[in-house]
C-alpha positions as CSV (number, residue, x, y, z in Angstrom):
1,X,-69.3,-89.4,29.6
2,X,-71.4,-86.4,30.0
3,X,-69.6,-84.5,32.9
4,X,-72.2,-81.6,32.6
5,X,-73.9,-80.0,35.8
6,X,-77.3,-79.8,35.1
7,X,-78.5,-76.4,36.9
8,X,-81.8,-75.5,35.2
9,X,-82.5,-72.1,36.7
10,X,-80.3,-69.3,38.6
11,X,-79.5,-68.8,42.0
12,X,-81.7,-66.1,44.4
13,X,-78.7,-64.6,45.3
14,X,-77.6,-64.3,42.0
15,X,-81.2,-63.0,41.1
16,X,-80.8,-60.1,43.8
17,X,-77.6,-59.2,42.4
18,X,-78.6,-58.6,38.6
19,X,-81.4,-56.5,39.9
20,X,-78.4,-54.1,40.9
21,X,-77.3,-54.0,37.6
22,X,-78.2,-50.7,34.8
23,X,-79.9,-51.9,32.2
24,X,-80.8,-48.7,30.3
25,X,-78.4,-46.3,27.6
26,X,-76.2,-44.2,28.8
27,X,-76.2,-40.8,26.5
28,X,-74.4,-37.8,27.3
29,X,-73.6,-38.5,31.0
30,X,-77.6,-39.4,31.2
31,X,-78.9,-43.1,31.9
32,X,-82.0,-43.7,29.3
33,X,-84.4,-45.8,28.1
34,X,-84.2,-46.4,24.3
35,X,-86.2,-43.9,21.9
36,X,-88.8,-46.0,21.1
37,X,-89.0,-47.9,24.6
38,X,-87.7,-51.4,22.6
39,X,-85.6,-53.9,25.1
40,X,-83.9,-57.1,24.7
41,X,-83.3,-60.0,26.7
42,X,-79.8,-61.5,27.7
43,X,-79.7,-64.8,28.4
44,X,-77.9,-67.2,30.8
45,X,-76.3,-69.5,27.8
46,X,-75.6,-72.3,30.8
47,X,-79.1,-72.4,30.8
48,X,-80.8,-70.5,28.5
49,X,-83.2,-68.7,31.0
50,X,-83.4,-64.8,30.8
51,X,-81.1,-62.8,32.9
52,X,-82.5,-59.3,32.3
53,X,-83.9,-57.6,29.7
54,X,-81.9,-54.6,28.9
55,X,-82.4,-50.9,26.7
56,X,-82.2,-52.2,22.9
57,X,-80.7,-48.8,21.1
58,X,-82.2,-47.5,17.8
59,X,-81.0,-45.0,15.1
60,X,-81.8,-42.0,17.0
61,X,-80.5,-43.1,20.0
62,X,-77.0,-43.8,18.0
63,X,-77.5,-40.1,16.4
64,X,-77.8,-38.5,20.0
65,X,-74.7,-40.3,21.3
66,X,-72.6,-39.4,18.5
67,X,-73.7,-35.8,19.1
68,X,-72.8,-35.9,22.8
69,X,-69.1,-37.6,22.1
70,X,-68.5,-34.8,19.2
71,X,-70.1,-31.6,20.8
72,X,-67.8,-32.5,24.4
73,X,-64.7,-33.5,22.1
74,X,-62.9,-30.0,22.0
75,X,-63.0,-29.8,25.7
76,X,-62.1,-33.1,26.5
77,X,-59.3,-33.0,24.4
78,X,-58.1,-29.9,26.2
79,X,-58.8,-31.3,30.0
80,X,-55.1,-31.7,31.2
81,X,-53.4,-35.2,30.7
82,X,-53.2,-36.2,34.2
83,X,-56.4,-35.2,34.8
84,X,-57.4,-37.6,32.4
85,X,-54.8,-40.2,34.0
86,X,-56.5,-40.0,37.3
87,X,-60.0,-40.4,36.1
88,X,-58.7,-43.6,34.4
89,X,-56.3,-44.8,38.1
90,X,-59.7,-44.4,39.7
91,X,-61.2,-46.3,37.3
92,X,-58.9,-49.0,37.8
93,X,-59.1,-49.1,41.5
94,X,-63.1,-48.9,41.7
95,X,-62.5,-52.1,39.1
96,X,-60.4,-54.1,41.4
97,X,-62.9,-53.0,44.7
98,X,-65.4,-55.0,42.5
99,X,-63.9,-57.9,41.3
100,X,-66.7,-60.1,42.5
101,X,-69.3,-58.0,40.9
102,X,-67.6,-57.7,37.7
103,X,-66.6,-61.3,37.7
104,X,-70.2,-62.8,38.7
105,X,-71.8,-60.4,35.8
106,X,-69.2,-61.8,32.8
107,X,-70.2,-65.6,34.4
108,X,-73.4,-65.1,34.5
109,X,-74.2,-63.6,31.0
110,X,-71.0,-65.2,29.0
111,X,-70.9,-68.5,31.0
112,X,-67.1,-68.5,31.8
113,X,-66.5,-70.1,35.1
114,X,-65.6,-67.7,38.2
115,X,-62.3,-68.4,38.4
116,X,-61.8,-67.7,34.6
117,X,-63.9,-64.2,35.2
118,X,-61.4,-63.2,38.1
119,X,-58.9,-63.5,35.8
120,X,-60.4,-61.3,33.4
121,X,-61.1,-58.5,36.0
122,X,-57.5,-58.1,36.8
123,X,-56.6,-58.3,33.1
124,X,-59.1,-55.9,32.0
125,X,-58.9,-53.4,35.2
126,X,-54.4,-53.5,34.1
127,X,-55.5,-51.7,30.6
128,X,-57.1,-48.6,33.0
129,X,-53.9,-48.8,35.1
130,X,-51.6,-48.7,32.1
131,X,-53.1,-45.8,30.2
132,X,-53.7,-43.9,33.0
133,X,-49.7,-43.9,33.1
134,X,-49.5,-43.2,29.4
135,X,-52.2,-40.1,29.5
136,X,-48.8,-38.2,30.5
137,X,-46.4,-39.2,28.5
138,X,-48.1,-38.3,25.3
139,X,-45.2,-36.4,23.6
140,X,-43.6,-34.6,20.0
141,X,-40.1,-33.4,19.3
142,X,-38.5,-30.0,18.4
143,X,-35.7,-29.9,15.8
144,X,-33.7,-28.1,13.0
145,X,-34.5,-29.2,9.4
146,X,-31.5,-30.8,8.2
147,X,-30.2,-27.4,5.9
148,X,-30.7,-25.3,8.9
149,X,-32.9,-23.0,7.5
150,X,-36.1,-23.8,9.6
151,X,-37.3,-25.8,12.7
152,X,-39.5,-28.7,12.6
153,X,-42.1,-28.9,15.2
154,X,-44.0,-32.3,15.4
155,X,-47.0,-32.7,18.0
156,X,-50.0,-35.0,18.5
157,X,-53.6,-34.4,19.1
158,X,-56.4,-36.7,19.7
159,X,-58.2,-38.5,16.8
160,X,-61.5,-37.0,17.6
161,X,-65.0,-39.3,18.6
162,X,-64.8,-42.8,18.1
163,X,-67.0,-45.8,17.5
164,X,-65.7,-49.2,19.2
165,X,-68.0,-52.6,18.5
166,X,-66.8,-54.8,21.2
167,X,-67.4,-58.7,21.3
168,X,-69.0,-61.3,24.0
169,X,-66.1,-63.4,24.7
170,X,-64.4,-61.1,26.8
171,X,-66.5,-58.5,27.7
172,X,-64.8,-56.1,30.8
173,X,-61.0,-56.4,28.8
174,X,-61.7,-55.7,25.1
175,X,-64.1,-52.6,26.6
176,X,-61.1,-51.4,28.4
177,X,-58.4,-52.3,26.0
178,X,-60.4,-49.4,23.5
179,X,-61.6,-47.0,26.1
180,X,-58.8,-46.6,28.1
181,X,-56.1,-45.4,25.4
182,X,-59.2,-42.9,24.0
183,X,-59.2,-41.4,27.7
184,X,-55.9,-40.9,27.7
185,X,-55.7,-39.5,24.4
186,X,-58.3,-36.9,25.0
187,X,-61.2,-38.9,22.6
188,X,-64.4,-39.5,23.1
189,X,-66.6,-42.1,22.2
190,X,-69.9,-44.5,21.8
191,X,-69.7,-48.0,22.7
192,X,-71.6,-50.6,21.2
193,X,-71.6,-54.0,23.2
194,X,-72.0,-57.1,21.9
195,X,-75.7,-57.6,22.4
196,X,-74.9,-61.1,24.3
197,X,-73.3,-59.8,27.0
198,X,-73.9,-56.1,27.7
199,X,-74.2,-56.2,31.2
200,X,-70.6,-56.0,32.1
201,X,-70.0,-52.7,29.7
202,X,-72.8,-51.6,31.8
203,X,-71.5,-52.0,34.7
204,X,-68.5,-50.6,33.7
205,X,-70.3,-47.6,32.3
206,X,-71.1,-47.0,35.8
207,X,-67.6,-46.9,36.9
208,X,-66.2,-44.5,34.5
209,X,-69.7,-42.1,35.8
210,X,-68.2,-42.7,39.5
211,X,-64.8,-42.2,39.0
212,X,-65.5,-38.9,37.5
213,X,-65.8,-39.1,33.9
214,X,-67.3,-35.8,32.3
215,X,-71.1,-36.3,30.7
216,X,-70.6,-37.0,27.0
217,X,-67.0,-38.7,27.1
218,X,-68.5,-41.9,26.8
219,X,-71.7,-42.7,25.4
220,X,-73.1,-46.7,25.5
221,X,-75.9,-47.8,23.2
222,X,-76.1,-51.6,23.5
223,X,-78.9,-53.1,20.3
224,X,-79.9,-55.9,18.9
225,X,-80.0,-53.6,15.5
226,X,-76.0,-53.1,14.8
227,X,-76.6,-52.4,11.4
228,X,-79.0,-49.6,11.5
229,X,-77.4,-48.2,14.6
230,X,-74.1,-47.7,14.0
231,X,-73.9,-48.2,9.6
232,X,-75.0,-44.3,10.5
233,X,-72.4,-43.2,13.2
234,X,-70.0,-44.8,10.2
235,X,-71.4,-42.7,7.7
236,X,-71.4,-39.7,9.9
237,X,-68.5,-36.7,9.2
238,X,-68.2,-36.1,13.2
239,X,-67.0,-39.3,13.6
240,X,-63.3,-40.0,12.8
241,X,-62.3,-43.3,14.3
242,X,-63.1,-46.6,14.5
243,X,-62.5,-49.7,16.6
244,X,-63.6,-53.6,16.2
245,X,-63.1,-57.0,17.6
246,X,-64.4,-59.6,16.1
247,X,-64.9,-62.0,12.7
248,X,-63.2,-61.2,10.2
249,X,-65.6,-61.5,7.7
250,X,-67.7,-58.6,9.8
251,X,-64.6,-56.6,10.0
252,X,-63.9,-56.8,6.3
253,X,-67.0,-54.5,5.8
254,X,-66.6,-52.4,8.5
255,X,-63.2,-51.7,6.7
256,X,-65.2,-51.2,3.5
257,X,-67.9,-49.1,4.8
258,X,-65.3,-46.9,6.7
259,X,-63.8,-45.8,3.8
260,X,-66.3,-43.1,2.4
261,X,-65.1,-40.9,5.6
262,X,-61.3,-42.3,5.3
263,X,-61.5,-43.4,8.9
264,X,-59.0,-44.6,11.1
265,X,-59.8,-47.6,12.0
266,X,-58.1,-50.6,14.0
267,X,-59.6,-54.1,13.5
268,X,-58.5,-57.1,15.8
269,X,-60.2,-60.1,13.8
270,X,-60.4,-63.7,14.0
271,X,-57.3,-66.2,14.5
272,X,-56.3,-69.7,13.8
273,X,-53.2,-69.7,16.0
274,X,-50.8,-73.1,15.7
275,X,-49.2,-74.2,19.0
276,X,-46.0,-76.2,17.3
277,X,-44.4,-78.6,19.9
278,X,-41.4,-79.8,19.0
279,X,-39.0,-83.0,19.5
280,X,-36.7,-81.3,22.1
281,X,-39.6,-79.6,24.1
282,X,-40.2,-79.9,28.0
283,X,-43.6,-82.2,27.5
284,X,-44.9,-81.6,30.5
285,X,-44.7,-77.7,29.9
286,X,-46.2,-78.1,26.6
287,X,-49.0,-80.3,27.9
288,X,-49.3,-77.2,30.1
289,X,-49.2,-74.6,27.9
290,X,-51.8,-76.6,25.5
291,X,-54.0,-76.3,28.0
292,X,-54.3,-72.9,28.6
293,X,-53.9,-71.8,25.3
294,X,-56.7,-73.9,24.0
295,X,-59.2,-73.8,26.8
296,X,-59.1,-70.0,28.0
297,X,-62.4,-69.1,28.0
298,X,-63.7,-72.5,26.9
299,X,-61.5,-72.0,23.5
300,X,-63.9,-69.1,22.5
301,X,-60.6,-66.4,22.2
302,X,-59.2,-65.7,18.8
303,X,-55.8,-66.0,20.7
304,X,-56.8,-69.6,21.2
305,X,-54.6,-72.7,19.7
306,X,-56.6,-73.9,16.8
307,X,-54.1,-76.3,15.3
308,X,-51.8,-78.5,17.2
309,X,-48.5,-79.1,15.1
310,X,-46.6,-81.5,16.9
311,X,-43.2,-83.6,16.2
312,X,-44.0,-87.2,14.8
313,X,-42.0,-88.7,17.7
314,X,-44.0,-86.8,20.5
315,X,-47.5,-86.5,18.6
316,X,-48.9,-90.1,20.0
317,X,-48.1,-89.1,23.2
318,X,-48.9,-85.7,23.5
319,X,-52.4,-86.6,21.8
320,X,-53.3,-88.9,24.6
321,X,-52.3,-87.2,27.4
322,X,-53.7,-84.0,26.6
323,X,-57.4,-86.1,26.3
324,X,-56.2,-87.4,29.3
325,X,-56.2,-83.7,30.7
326,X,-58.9,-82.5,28.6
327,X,-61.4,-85.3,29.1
328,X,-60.9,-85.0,33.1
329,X,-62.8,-81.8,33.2
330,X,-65.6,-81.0,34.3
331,X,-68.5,-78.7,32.7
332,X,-71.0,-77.0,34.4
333,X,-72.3,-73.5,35.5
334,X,-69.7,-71.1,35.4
335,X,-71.0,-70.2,39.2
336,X,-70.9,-73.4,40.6
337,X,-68.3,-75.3,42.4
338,X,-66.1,-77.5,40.7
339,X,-66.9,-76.1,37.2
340,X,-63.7,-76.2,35.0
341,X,-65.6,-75.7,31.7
342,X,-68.6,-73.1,30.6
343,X,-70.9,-73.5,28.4
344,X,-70.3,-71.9,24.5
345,X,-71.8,-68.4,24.2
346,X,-75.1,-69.9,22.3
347,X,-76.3,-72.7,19.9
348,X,-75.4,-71.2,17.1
349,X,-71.9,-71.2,18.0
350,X,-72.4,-74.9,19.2
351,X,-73.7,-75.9,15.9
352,X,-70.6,-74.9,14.0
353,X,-68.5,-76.5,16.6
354,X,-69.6,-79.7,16.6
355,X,-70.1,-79.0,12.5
356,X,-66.5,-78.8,12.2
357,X,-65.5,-81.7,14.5
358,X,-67.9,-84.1,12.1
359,X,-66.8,-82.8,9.2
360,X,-63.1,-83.4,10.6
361,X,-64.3,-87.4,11.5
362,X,-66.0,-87.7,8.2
363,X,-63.0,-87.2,6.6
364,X,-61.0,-89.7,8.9
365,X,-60.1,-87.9,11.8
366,X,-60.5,-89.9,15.1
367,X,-61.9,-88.7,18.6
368,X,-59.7,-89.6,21.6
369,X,-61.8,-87.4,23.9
370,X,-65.4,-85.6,23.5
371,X,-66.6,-85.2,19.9
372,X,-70.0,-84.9,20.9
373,X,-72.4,-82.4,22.3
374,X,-73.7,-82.5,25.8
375,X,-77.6,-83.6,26.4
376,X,-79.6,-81.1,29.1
377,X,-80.1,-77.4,29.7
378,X,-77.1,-75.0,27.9
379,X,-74.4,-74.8,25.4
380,X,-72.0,-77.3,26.6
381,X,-69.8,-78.8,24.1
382,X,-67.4,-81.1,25.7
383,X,-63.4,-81.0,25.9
384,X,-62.5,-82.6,22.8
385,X,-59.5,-84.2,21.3
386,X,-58.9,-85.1,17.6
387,X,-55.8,-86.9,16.0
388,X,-55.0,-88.1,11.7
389,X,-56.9,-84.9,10.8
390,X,-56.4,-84.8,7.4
391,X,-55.3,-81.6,5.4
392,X,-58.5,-81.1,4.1
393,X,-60.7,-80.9,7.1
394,X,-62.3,-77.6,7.5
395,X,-61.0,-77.6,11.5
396,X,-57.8,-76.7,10.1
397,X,-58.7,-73.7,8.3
398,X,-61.3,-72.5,10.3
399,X,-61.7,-70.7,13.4
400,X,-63.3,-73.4,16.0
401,X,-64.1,-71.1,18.7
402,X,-64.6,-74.0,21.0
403,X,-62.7,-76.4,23.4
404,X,-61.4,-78.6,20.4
405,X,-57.8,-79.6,19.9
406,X,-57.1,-81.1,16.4
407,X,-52.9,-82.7,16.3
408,X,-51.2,-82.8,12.8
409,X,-47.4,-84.2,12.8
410,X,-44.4,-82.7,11.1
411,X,-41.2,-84.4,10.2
412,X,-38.7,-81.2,9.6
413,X,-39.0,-77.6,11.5
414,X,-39.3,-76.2,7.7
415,X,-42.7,-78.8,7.2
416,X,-43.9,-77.5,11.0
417,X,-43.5,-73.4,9.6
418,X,-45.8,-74.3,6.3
419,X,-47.9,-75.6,8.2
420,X,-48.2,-73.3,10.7
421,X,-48.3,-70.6,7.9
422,X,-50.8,-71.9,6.0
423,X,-53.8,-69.7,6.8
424,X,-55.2,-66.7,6.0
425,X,-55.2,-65.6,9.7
426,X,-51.7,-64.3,11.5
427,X,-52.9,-63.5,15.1
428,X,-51.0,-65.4,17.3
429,X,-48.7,-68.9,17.6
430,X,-47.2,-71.0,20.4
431,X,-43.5,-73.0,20.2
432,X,-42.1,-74.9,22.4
433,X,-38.7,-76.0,21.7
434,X,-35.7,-76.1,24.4
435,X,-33.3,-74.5,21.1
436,X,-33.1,-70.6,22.2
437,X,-31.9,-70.2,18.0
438,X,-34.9,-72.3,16.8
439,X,-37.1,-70.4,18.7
440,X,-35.6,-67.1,17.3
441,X,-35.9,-68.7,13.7
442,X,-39.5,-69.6,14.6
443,X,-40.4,-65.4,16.0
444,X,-38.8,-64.4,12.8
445,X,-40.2,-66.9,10.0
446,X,-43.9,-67.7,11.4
447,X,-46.0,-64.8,10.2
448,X,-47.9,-64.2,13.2
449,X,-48.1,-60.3,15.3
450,X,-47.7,-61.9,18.4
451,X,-45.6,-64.9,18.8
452,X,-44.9,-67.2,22.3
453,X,-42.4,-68.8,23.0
454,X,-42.4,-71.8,25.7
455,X,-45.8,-70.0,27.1
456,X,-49.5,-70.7,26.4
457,X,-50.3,-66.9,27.0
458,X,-49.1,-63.6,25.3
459,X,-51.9,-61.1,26.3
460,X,-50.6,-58.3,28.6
461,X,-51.5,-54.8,28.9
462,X,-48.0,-53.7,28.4
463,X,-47.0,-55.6,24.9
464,X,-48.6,-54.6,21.8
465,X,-51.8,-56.5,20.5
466,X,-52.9,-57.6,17.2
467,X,-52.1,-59.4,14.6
468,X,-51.2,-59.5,10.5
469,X,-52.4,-60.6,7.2
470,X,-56.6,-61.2,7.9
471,X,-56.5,-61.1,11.3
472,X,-56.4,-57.0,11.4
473,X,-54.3,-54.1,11.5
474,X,-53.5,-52.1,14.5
475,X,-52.2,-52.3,18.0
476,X,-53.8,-52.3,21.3
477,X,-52.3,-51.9,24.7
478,X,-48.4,-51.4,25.1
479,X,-46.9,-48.1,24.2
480,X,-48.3,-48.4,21.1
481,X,-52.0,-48.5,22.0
482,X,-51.8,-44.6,22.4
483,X,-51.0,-44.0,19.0
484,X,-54.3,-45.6,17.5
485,X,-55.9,-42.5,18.9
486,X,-53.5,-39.9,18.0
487,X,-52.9,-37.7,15.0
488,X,-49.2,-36.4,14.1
489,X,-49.1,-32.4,13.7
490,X,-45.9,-31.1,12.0
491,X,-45.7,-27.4,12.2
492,X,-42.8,-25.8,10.0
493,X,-41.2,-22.8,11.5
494,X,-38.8,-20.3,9.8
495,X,-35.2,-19.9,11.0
496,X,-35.6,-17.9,14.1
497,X,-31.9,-16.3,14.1
């Protein structure tokens, strides 16, 4: 049944409030229009009506944000660490004063319902929080070289100006997960938001300006020409890091292009994360945990379960009554009451959805819930449920990006860690087994950079991000985010006695 709240056209309220919103550059501590006065639209994907039209960045306007970030790195890099700590604090609590605001902007432009958005405010605002805590404890050693004869000294000093390409699906807590470790480094940077929803970097931009952030630090150039905007900045010997979320197949030529300077880079690409239930588990906490780990942010997360790998004896009954669960939703406007499920970002993205579910049924697979997209205004592709997916389908191999939950059995736990390990991608799994030692087995044999065990969320500004084989390299958040944006000194010094 078609669940979908048909809402053709946005609220005046909601009007009123995205006139508050920038909608122009910001270059060198400056808001702007774009060089050649070009703007693009950003559109409601719920509905597909124009939310504003916003400053669309060109070469030149790349070129002078580049030269802001790289002519204000030396001082920046020497402002004192808890200076920078409590421009990033204030950050965090201007953030949190505007929860509403932030959360409204991501559900109006991304489609994620409020609730959802909430939850991404206090995720995203934690990142400020933690680094501004980490600014300070940046820190080398002092020692005697092993024959005596000279001291080491080993210090760290910021990367320089970086580049971060930041995606749609979560567009407050990937900008904070990058920028907030640079602050506290003592790098500065250009931001280029995902086109589809740059309204929330904006609004952020406007927080960094009020909680004190020197002109230049940060430098935010939203286009709809990625390619000629920042291929450049790549290109460019000022900068001398760079960050990206998103596909993997993008992020496999940002690697490629980065190395003419040797860049650092950190990449945090796409998933296909199992969620492996097995005959011991607590059902109802795996019926739980299914739930949030495929349907956070309508299943449009590369942290999001992709393939359900569940014990033959349960797998009947943890199919149907997860499209029990699944199929009660309902969709509808992020903003409106009742909404339990967005729409997907745009049609494209519905398209390949719904391409991978048919592919999936015309190779046997059935449909216990959903399989087919909503009529009416918007993206909506409903909550959907698929069981005796063969090996072959495409859905198992592929990111879905959507609210789709293919179930595969397994007999033994060694069939359940092939399976699970047979991907390119190593972001993320899920297990739920009551065995403490199976679950240790599982952390240690699924290859995977983030692993969780009985829980259907691992993200958290205080563990390290990222994942292995093509899902990327690099860490964010943790104690470990720090060092993506710092370079190790060692300074040899002759015996002093």
């Amino acid at each position: 049944m078609d669940t979908t709240l048909q809402l053709d056209t946005i609220t005046g309220t909601e009007q009123e409030f995205l006139a508050t919103l920038p909608t122009q550059l910001f270059i060198d501590g400056d808001w702007t229009d774009a060089a050649d006065g070009a703007t693009s639209a950003v559109e409601d994907p719920s509905t597909g009506t124009v939310l504003a039209r916003i400053a669309d960045a060109t070469p030149e306007d790349g070129d002078r944000a580049l030269a802001a970030a790289a002519r204000v790195q030396e001082s920046w890099a020497a402002t004192a660490p808890r200076e920078r700590g409590e421009i990033l604090r204030r950050a965090f609590e201007l953030v949190t004063a505007r929860t509403e605001d932030f959360a409204l902007t991501m559900t109006l432009e991304m489609g994620k319902p409020l609730a959802e958005s909430r939850g991404e405010v206090a995720y995203g605002a934690e990142f400020l929080r933690w680094f501004s805590e980490e600014a300070v404890r940046v820190s080398g050693r002092y020692s005697t070289a092993p024959d005596g004869k000279s001291r080491l000294l080993v210090m760290k000093r910021p990367v320089g100006p970086c580049l971060f390409i930041t995606p749609w699906n979560f567009p407050l807590a990937m900008a904070t997960r990058k920028i907030a470790p640079a602050i506290a480094a003592g790098c500065t940077m250009v931001l280029k938001p995902a086109n589809l929803t740059p309204l929330t970097a904006l609004l952020l931009t406007r927080v960094f300006e009020e909680a004190g952030l020197p002109a230049g630090v940060l430098n935010v150039i939203p286009t709809t020409r990625p390619g000629d905007v920042t291929g450049p900045l790549i290109r460019d010997s000022r900068l001398r890091k760079l960050s990206f979320t998103g596909s993997t197949g993008v992020g496999r030529q940002l690697i490629a292009d980065s190395s003419h300077q040797v860049l650092r880079t950190s990449m945090e690409l796409g998933g296909n994360a199992p969620f492996l239930v097995f005959e011991d588990a607590d059902l109802d906490a795996a019926l739980d945990g299914a739930m949030l780990a495929k349907l956070r942010n309508m299943g449009e997360a590369c942290t999001a379960a992709n393939r359900f790998i569940v014990h033959e004896s349960l797998a009947a009954e943890f199919s149907r009554r997860l499209a029990e669960r699944m199929g009660s939703l309902t969709l509808g406007r992020g903003s409106a009451d009742g909404t339990a499920i967005g729409p997907l970002i745009d049609a494209k993205s519905r398209a390949k959805v719904d391409e991978l579910v048919q592919d999936a049924v015309a190779q046997g697979a059935t449909v216990l819930t959903g399989g087919t997209p909503s009529d009416g205004a918007g993206y909506f592709y409903p909550p959907t449920v698929l069981t005796d997916v063969p090996a072959t389908a495409r859905i198992l191999k592929e990111e879905v990006f959507g609210p789709v939950a293919p179930v595969v059995s397994f007999s033994t736990e060694a069939e359940a860690i092939a399976l699970a390990n047979d991907t390119e991608f190593g972001l993320v799994a899920y297990a739920y087994t009551r065995d403490l030692n199976r679950g240790l087995r599982l952390s240690e044999k699924v290859d995977v950079g983030m692993f969780g065990l009985n829980t259907g969320i691992v993200s958290n500004p205080a563990a390290p991000f990222g994942g292995v084989k093509q899902s990327g390299m690099g860490r964010e958040g943790g104690v470990e985010g720090i060092e993506e944006y710092l370079e190790t000194r060692y300074v040899g010094i002759a015996d002093p006695s």
